[in-house]
C-alpha positions as CSV (number, residue, x, y, z in Angstrom):
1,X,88.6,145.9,142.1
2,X,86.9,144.7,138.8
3,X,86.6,147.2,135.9
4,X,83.0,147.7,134.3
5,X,82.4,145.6,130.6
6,X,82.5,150.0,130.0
7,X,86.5,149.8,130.3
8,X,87.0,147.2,127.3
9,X,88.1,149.8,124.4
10,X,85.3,150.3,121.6
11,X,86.2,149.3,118.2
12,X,85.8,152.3,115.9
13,X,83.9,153.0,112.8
14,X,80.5,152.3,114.2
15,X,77.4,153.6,112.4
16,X,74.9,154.9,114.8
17,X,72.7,152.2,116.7
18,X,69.7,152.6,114.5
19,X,72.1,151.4,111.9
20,X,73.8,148.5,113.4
21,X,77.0,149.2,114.4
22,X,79.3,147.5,113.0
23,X,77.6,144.9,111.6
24,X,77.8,146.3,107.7
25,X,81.5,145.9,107.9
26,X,81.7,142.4,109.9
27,X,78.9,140.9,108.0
28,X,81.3,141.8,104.6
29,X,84.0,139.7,106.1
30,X,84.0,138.9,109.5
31,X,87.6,137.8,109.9
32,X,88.8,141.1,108.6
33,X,87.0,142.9,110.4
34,X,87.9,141.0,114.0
35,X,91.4,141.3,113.0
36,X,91.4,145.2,113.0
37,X,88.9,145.1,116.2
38,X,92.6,143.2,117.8
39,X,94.6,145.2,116.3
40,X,93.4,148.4,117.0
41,X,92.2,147.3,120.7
42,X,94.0,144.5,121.0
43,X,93.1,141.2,124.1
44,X,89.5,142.7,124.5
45,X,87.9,144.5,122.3
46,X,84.2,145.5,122.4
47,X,81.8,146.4,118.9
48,X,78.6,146.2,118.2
49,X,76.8,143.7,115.7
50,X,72.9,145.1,114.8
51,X,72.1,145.8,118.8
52,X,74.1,143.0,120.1
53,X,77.6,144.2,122.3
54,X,80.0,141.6,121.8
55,X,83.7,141.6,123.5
56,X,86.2,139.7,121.0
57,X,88.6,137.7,122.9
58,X,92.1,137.1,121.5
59,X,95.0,134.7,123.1
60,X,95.2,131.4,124.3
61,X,94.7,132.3,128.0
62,X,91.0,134.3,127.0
63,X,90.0,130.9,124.9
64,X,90.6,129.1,127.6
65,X,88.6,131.3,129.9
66,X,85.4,131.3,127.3
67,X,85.9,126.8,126.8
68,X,86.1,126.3,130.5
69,X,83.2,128.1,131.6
70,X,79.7,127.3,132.3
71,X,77.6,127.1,129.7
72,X,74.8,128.1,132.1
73,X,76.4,131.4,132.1
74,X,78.5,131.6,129.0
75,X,75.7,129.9,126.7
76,X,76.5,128.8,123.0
77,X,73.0,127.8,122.9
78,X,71.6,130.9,123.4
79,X,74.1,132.5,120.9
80,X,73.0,130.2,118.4
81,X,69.4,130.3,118.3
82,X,69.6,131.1,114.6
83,X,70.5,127.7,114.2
84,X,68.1,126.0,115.6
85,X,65.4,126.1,112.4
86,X,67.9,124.2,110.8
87,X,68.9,121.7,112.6
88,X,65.3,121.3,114.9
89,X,63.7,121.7,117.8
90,X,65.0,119.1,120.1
91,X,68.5,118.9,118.7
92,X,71.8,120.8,120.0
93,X,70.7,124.8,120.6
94,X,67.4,123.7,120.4
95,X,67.4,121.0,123.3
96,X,67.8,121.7,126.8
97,X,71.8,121.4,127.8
98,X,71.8,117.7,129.0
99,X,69.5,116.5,126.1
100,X,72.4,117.8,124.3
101,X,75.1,116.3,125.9
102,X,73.8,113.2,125.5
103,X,73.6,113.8,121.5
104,X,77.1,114.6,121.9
105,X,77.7,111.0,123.2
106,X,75.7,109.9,120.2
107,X,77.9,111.5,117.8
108,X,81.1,110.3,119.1
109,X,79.7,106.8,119.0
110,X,79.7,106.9,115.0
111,X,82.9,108.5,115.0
112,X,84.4,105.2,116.8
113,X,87.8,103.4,115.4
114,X,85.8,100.6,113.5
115,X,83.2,103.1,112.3
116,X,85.9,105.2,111.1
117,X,87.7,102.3,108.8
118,X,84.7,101.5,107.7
119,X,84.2,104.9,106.5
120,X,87.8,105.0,104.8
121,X,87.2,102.7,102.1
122,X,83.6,104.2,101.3
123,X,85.9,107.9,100.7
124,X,88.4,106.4,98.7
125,X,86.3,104.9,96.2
126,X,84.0,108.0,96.3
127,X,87.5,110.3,95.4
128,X,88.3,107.2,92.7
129,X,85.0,107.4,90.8
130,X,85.4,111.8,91.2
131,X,88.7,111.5,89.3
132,X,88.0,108.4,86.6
133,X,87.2,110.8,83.7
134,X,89.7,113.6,84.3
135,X,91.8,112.6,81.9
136,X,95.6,113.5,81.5
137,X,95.4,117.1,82.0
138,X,92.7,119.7,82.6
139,X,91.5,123.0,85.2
140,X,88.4,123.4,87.1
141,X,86.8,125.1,89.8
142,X,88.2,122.7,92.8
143,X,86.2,124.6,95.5
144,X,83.0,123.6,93.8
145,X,84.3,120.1,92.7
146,X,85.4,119.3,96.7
147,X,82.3,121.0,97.8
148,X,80.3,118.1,95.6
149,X,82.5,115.2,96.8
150,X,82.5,115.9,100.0
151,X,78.5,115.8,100.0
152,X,78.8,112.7,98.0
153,X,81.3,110.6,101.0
154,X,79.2,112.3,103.7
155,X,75.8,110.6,102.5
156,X,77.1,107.7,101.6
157,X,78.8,107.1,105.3
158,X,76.2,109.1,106.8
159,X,73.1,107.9,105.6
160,X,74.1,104.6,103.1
161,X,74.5,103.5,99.9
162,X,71.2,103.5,98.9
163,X,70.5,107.0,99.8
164,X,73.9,108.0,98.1
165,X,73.1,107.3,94.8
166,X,69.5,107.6,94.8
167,X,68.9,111.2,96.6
168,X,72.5,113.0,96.5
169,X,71.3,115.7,93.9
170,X,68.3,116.5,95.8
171,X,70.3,116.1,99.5
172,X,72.7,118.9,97.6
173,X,70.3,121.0,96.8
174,X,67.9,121.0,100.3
175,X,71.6,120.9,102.4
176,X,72.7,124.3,100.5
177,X,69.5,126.1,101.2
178,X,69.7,125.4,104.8
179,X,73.6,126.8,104.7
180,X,72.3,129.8,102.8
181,X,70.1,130.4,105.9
182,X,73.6,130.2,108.2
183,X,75.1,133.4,107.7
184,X,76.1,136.9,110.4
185,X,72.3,137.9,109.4
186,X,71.4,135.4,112.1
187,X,73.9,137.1,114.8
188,X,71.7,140.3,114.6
189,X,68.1,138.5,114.1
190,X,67.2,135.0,113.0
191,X,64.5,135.5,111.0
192,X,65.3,138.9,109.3
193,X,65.5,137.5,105.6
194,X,62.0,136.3,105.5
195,X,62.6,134.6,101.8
196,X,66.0,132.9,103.1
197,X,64.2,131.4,106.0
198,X,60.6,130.6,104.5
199,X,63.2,128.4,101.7
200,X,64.9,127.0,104.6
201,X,62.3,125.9,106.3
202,X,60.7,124.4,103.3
203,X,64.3,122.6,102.6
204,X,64.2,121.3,106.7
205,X,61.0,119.6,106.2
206,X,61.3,118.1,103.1
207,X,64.8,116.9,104.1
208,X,62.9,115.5,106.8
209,X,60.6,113.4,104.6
210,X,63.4,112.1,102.8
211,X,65.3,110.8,105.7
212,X,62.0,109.3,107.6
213,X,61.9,107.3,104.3
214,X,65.0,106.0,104.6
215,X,64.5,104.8,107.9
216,X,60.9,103.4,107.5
217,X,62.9,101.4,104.8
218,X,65.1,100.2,107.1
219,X,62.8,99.2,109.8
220,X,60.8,97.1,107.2
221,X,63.5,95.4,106.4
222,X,65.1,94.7,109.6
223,X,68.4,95.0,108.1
224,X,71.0,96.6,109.9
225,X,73.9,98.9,108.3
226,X,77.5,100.5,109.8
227,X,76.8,104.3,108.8
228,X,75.9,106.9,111.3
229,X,72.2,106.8,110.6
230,X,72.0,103.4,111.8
231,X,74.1,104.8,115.2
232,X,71.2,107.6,115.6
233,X,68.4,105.1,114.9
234,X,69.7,102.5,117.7
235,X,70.7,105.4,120.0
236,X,68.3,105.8,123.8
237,X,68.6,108.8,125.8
238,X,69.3,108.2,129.3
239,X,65.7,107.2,130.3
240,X,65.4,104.7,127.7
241,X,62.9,106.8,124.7
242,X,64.7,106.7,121.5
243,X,65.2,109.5,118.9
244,X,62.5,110.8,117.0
245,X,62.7,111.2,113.2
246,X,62.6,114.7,113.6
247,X,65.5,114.5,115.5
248,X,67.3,112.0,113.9
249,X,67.1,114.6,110.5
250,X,68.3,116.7,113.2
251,X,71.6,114.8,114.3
252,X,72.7,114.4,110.4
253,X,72.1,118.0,109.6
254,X,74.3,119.0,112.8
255,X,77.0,116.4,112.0
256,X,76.8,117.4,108.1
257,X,77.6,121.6,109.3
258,X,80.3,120.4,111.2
259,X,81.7,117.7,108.8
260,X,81.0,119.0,105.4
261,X,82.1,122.6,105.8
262,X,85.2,122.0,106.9
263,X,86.0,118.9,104.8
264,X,85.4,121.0,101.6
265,X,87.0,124.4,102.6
266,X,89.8,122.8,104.3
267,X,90.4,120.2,101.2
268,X,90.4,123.6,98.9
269,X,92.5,125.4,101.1
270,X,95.1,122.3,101.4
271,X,95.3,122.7,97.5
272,X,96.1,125.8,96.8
273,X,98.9,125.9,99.2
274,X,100.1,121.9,97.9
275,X,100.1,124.0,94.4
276,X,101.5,127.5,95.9
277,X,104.3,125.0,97.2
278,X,105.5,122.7,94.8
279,X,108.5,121.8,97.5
280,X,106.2,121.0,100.7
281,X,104.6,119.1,97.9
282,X,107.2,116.9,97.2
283,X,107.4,115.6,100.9
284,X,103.8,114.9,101.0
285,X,103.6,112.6,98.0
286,X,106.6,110.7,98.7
287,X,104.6,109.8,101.9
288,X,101.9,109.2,100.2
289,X,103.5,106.3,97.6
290,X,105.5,105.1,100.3
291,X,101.9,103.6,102.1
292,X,100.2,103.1,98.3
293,X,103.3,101.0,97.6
294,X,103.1,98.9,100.9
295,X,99.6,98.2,100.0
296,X,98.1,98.6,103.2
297,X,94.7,100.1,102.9
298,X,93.9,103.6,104.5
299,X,92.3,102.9,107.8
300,X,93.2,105.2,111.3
301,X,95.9,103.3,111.7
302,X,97.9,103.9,108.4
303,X,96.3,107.6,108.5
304,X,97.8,108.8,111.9
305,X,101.7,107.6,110.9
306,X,101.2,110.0,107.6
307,X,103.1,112.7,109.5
308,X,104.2,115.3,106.6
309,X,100.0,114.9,105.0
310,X,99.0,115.2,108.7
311,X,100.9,118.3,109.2
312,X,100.1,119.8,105.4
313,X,96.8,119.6,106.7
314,X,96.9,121.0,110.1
315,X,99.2,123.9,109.1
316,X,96.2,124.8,106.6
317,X,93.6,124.9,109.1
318,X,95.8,127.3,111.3
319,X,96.0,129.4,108.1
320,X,92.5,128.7,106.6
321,X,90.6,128.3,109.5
322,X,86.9,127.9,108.5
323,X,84.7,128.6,111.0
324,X,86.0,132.4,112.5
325,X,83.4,133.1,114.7
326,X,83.2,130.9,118.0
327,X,80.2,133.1,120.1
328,X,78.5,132.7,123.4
329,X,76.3,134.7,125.2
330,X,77.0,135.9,128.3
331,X,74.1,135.0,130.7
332,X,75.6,135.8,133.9
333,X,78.3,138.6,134.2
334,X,81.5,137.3,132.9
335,X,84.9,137.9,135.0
336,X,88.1,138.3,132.9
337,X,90.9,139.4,134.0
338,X,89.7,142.2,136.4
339,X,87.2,143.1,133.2
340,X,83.4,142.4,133.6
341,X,81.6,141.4,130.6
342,X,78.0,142.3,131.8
343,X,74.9,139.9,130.8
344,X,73.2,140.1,127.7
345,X,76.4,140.7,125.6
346,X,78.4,138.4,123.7
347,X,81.9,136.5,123.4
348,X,83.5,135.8,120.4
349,X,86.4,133.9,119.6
350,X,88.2,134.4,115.9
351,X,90.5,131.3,115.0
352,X,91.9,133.5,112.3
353,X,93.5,136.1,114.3
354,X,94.4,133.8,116.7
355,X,96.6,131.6,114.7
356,X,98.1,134.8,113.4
357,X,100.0,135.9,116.7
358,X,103.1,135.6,117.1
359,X,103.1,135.3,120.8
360,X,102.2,131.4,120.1
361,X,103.4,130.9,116.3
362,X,106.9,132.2,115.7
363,X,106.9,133.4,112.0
364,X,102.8,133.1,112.5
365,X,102.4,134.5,108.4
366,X,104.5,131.8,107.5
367,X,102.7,128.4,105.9
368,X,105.5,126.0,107.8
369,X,103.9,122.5,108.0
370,X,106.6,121.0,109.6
371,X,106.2,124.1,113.0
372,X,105.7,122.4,116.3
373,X,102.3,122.5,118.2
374,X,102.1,125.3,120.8
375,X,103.0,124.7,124.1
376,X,99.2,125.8,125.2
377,X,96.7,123.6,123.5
378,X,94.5,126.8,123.8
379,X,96.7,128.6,121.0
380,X,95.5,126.4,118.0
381,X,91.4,126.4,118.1
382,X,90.2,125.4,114.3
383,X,87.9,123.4,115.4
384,X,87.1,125.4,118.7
385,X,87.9,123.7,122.5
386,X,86.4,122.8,125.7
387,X,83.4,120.4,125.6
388,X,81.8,122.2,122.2
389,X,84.7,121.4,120.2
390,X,83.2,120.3,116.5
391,X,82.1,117.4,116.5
392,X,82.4,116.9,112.9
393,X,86.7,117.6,113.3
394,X,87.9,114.1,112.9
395,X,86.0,113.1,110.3
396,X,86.5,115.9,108.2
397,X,90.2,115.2,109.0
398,X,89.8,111.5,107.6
399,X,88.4,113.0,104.5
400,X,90.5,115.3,103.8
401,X,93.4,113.0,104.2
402,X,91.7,109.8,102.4
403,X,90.7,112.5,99.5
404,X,94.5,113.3,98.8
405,X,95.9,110.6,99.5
406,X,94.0,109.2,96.3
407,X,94.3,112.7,94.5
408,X,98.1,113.4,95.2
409,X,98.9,109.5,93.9
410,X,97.3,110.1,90.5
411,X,97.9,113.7,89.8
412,X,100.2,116.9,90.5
413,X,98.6,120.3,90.9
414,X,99.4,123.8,90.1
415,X,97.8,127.5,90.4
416,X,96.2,128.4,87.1
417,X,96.6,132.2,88.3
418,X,99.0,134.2,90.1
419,X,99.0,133.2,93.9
420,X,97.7,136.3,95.6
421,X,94.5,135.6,93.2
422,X,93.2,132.6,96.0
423,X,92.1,135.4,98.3
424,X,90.2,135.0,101.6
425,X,86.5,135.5,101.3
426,X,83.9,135.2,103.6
427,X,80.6,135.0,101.6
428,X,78.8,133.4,104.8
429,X,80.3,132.9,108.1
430,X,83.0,130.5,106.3
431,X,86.7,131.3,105.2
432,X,86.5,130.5,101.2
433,X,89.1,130.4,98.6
434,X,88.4,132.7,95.8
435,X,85.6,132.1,93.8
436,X,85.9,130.4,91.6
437,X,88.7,128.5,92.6
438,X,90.0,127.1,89.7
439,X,93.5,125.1,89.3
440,X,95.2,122.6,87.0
441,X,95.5,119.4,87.2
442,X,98.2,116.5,85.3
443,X,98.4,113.3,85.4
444,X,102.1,112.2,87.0
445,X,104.3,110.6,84.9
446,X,106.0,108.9,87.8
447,X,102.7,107.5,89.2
448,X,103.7,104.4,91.4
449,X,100.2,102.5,91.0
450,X,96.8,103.1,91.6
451,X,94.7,102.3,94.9
């Protein structure tokens, strides 16, 4: 016999209905808050966000359950209809299910082996020409610097050369008024903040303008280029019609959320704990000179053997996770485990405190890059799982790896504060380092050569 949605324990603190629920306290910092709705209910627990019952779902056995079912009935489209004014009608939650699988196909066709060499090189002399006036010595705000690097590499193998160093400033600025638009507001109602979402409507068309430019340009010219772009320009759906502009402004706005984001948080994060770490460190560079000094260049190839950066990296995202709140809405009752999740609610999944249980990471508090995976691929979700996984993951993880392997070459790193001043903040719906974020940088003395 199946127990009623009713059974799933209530997470307390709620203001009264009229008031939201809980959504005061999640919206301050969502992965706080989920972590007391586990532990104080634990697997399921049930709270309310501005009108909207949502059951969180902890373990590798309940992500599992939400990644293999249907989206007709466990729908991230219709969870994430506040995205859709930013990326477009006609484009992922704004395009009917197998319009948007066949995007997906799109995606992963710029995110092929000889799309991603030819991406390497572009990042490595992007992170060459971010570093040239450093100096020996100095501090800055890194989550800001990485934050403006990684929108420099993702335009230029995103949309060209051309469009790189002609419209990044303006790309910057239009691209952060569409995230400032993406926060828990849009969980509750996405179109409460009318002066957030007149601006980012304002930022999605003109963004639009710039991109139909670019590609009037290019069909002018006939010429023919390697960046995604050019992948969404030559793309056909299934019967044949090709993307519009609309939606090709669409596709790169999608693939810059899911690349961007977590190339810049994730290459912060990976700092701080290179620099709260000196010995972890150590391993990482001498990997790192060892493939400098055999000169090969950074392609997929060279990338996948780094094992100890590979594992730096990973072991942040398990820590840092940056996206905490994987949400579908239930559209047809929801079976789990003898509970039933009744229509109209939500599901949410929190990488965050799922990487923290011990049940699938032994000593889970502890950073240990060198831990084995999980026995259930269901246990590590940074990048969610199931056929929504990001599709921006592997070239945020090409990034990030490129970025220090260039950075850790050149320079050593340390905290310019005492550690437990890096906190976790959550000023949108992504984990931060503390802002601002600021650590030092030298020049090794022991350099073995430049790229």
């Amino acid at each position: 016999m199946s127990n009623s949605g009713q059974n799933i324990p209530f997470v307390s603190g709620a203001k009264p209905a009229e008031q939201g629920g809980h959504f005061d306290e999640f919206s301050q910092h969502p992965a706080q808050f989920l972590t007391r709705a586990y532990e104080e209910c634990g697997e399921l627990a049930e709270f309310d966000i501005g009108g909207t019952n949502t059951v969180l779902m902890v373990g590798p056995e309940a992500h599992e359950a939400v990644f293999r079912a249907d989206d007709i009935k466990v729908s991230a489209r219709e969870a994430y209809q506040f995205m859709v004014p930013i990326f477009g009608k006609g484009v992922q939650y704004g395009a009917p299910l197998d319009i948007e699988r066949q995007q997906l196909r799109m995606h992963s066709r710029g995110l092929a082996s000889e799309k991603m060499n030819f991406y390497a090189p572009i990042i490595t002399k992007e992170t060459q020409d971010w570093i040239a006036d450093w100096g020996d010595e100095g501090e800055f705000d890194f989550y800001e610097g990485f934050a403006d690097l990684t929108i420099k590499t993702s335009t230029h193998c995103l949309l060209g050369p051309e469009f790189r160093y002609s419209l990044t400033d303006e790309f910057a600025s239009l691209y952060h008024t569409l995230g400032a638009a993406a926060d828990a507001g849009g969980l509750q109602d996405p179109n409460a903040r009318k002066d957030a979402y007149d601006a980012r409507d304002a930022a999605r068309a003109r963004l639009e303008e710039l991109i139909t430019e670019r590609i009037d340009i290019r069909r002018e010219s006939g010429e023919t280029h390697m960046d995604l772009l050019q992948v969404y320009m030559d793309a056909t759906y299934n019967d044949g019609t090709h993307l519009s502009t609309s939606e090709v402004a669409g596709m790169i706005v999608w693939f810059m959320f899911a690349g961007h984001h977590t190339s810049a948080n994730t290459a912060a994060w990976t700092l701080v704990e290179l620099a709260r770490h000196p010995e972890l460190a150590a391993e990482v560079v001498a990997e790192v000179d060892a493939v400098i000094a055999s000169g090969e260049q950074f392609d997929m190839k060279v990338l996948r053997r780094m094992s100890k950066l590979d594992g730096f990296i990973r072991e942040t995202l398990r820590v840092h996770p940056p996206l905490n709140t994987l949400t579908r809405r239930v559209i047809e009752d929801f079976e789990y485990k003898g509970h039933i999740i009744e229509k109209g609610k939500n599901v949410m999944l929190c990488p965050y405190v799922a990487h923290r249980l011990e049940s699938s990471f032994e000593d889970a508090l502890a950073f240990k890059p060198d831990r084995p995976l999980p026995d259930n691929p269901f246990a590590l979700i940074p990048f969610g799982g199931g056929q929504r996984k990001c599709v921006g993951n592997a070239f945020a993880m090409l990034q990030v790896k490129v970025i220090f392997s260039v950075l850790l070459n050149e320079y050593e790193f340390e905290l310019a504060g005492p550690s437990g001043e890096y906190a976790e903040i959550m000023p949108s719906l992504i984990l931060r380092p503390s802002d601002p974020c600021i650590l030092r940088y030298r020049r090794r003395v022991d350099r073995k050569g430049a790229l």
